[in-house]
C-alpha positions in Angstrom: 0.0 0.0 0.0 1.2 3.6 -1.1 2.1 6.1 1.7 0.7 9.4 1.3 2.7 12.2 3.0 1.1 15.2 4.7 1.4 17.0 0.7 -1.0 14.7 -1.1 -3.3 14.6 2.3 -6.5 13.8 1.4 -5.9 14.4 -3.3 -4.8 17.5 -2.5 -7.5 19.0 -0.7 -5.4 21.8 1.0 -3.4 22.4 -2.0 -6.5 23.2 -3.9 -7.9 25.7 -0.7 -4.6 27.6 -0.7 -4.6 27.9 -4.5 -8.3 28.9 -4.3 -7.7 31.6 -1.4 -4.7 33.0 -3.1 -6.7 33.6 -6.7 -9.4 34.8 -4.9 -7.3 37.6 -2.9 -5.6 38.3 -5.9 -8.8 38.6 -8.2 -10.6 41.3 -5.7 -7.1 42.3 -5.3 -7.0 43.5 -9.3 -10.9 44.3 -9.4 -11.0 46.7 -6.6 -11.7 50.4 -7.5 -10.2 52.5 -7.9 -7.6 50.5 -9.5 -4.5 52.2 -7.3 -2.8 50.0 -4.9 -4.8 49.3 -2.0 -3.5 49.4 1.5 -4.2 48.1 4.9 -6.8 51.3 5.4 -9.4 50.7 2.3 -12.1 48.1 2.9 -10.3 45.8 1.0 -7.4 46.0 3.2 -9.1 45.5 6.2 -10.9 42.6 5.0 -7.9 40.9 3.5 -6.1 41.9 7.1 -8.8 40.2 8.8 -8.0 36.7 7.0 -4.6 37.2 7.5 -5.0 37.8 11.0 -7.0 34.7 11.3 -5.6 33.0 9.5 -2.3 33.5 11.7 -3.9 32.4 14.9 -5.4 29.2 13.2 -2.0 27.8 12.5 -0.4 29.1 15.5 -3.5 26.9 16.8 -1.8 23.6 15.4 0.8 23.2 18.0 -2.1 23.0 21.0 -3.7 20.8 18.3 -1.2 18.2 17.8 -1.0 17.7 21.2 -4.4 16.8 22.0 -4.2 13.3 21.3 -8.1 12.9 22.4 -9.5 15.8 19.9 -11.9 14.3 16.9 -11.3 17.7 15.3 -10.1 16.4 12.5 -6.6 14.3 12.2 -3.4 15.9 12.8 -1.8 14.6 9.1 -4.9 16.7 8.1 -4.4 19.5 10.5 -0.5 19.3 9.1 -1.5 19.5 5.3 -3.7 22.7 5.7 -1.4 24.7 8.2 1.4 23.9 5.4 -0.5 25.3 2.3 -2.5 27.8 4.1 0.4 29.0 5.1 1.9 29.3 2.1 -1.3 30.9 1.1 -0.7 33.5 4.2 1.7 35.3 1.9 -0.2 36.1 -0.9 -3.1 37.3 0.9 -0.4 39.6 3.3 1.5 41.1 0.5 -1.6 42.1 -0.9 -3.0 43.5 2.2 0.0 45.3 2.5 -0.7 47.0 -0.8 3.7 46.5 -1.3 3.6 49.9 0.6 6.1 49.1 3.2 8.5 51.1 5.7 10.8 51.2 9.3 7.5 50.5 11.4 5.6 47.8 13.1 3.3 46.9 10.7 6.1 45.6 8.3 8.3 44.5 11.5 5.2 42.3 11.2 4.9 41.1 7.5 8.6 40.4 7.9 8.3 37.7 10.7 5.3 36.0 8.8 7.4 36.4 5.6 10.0 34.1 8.4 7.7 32.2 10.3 6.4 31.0 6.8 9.6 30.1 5.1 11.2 28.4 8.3 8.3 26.2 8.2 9.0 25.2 4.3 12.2 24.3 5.6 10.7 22.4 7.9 8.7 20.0 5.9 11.6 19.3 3.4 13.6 18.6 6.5 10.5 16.2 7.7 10.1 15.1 4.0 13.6 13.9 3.4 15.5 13.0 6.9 13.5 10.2 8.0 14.2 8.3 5.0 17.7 9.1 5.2 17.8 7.9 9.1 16.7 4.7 7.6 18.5 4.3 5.1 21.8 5.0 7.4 20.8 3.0 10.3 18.4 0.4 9.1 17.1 -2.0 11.5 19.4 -0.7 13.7 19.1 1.6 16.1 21.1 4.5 17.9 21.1 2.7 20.9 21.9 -0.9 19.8 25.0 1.1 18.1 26.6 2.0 20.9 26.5 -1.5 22.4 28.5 -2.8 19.6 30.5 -0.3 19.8 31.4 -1.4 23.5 31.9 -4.9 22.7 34.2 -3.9 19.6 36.5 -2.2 22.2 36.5 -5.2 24.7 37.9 -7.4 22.2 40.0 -4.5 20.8 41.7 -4.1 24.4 42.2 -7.8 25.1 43.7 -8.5 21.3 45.7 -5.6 21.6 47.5 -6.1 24.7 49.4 -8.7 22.9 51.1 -6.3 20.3 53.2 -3.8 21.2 53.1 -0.6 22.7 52.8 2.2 20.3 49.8 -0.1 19.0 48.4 -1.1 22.1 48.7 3.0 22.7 46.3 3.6 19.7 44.0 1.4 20.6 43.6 2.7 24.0 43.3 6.2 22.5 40.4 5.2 20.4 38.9 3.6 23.4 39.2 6.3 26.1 38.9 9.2 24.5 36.3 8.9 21.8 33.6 10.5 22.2 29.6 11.0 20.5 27.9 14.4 20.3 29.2 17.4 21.6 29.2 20.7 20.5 26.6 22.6 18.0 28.9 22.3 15.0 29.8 18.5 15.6 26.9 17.7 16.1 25.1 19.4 12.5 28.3 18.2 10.9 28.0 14.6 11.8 31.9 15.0 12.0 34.3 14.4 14.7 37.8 16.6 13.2 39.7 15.3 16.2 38.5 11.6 16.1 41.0 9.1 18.3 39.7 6.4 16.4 39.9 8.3 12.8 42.9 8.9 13.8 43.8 5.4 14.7 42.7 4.4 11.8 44.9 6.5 9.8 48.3 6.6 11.9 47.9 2.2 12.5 49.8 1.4 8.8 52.5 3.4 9.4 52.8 2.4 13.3 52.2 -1.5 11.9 54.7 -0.9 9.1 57.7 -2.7 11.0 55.9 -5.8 12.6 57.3 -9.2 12.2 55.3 -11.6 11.1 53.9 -14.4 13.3 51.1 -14.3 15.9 51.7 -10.8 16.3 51.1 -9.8 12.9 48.3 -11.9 12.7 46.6 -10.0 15.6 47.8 -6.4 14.3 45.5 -7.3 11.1 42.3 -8.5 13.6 42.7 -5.6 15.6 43.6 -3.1 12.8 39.6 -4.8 11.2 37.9 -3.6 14.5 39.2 -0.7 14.0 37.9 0.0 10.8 34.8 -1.8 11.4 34.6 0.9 14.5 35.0 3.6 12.5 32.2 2.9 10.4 29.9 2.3 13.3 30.5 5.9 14.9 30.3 7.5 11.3 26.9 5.7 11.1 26.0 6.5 14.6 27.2 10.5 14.0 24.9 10.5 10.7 22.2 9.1 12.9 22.9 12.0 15.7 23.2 14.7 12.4 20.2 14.2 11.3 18.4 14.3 15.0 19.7 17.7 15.1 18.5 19.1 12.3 14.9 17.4 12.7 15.1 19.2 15.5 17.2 22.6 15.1 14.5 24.7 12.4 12.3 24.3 15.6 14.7 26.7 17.4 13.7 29.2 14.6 10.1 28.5 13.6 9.0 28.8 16.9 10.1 31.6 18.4 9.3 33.6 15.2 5.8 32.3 15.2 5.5 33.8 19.1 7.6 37.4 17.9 5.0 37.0 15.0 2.3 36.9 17.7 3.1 40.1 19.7 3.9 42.0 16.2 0.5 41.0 15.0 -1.0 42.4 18.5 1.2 46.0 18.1 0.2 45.8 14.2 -3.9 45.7 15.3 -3.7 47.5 18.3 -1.5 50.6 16.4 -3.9 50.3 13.3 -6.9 50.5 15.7 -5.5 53.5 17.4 -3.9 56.1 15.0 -5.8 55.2 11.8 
């Protein structure tokens, strides 16, 4: 059976509603008389200021939505669809209620965090869209956790193989062992790269270490241990992927919320001004 993702939600449905809503606002838009640009204070511009206004609160609406997991208001893959492409639709029907007349004040302070609220959240579906199957792909049946624990067992047997070879080995092994590490820091973690890896570095500096060994039992285990070491590497490359795309999943929600809330209270000064002094 076909998955359907939160774009082709029910054929379309929300598509066609946002394509609807932005011909229509662009229609009355060009129809209006007379035919100068038309601004926030014409009834035109308070009308299509009204459905952007309610528009905004709708969506922000979503995230108390999603979370009430006993609501029959619809399902949230549906909720989803429409806050994406009614949102998109959000822009069209702004601009035009701005009339393009904009300038250093709170009512385009406001247009320019929906303008950012909007386009964060397009960045957020292609993120939703495209990193899940990637995650798979990288980890398969696998998991982050499950990992680790080979990981673990890889550097028991490393340690007890390598204790027979000598030192400057046995000294890279116990590098990779100690002192690598998972996560860390903002750019480590978006990068899925460790620059100072002991075990990349292991890796790299074990030929030239190796280069001299005799052959004999000790060889033999220099090639064993030197294959857990690669075989280690790849794990925590998989494993950094697997934290990589976490962060990202998760790091446009840093953005797209708190510019939905600064969104909120320039939306309140925007009404509250326009109320006031016009």
């Amino acid at each position: 059976m076909r998955h359907y993702s939160i774009l082709e939600y029910a054929r379309f449905r929300w598509f066609k509603a946002a394509v609807a809503l932005s011909i229509f606002a662009a229609a009355v838009y060009l129809w209006h008389e007379p035919p100068l640009k038309p601004h926030g204070g014409t009834w035109l511009g308070y009308t299509l200021g009204t459905i952007g206004a309610l528009l905004i609160l709708w969506l922000l609406w979503y995230g108390v939505r999603k979370r009430r997991y006993r609501s029959t208001t619809g399902t949230v893959q549906g909720w989803l669809s429409a806050h994406v492409y009614l949102g998109s639709a959000l822009v069209v029907v702004v601009t035009l209620h701005t009339g393009f007349e904009l300038g250093w004040n709170v009512h385009t302070l406001a247009y320019v965090l929906m303008l950012a609220v909007v386009f964060s959240g397009i960045y957020g579906v292609v993120v939703y869209l495209r990193v899940p199957g990637a995650m798979t792909d990288n980890l398969g049946e696998d998991s982050l956790d499950s990992l680790v624990l080979r990981i673990a067992d890889l550097d028991r047997e490393m340690r007890d193989k390598a204790l027979s070879l000598p030192d400057a080995l046995f000294a890279l092994v116990d590098g990779s062992i100690a002192r690598t590490r998972l996560g860390g820091g903002f750019l480590r973690l978006v990068s899925g790269h460790d620059p100072q890896c002991p075990t990349a570095a292991a890796v790299r500096d074990w030929p030239r270490v190796a280069k001299g060994m005799a052959s004999g039992v000790a060889a033999h285990l220099d090639k064993d241990v030197y294959g857990l070491l690669l075989q280690k590497q790849q794990m925590l490359e998989r494993a950094r992927r697997d934290l990589r795309h976490k962060a990202v999943l998760d790091l446009w929600l840093y953005f797209h919320v708190p510019l939905a809330f600064m969104l909120l209270a320039a939306l309140v000064a925007h009404v509250v001004s326009v109320f006031i002094y016009w």
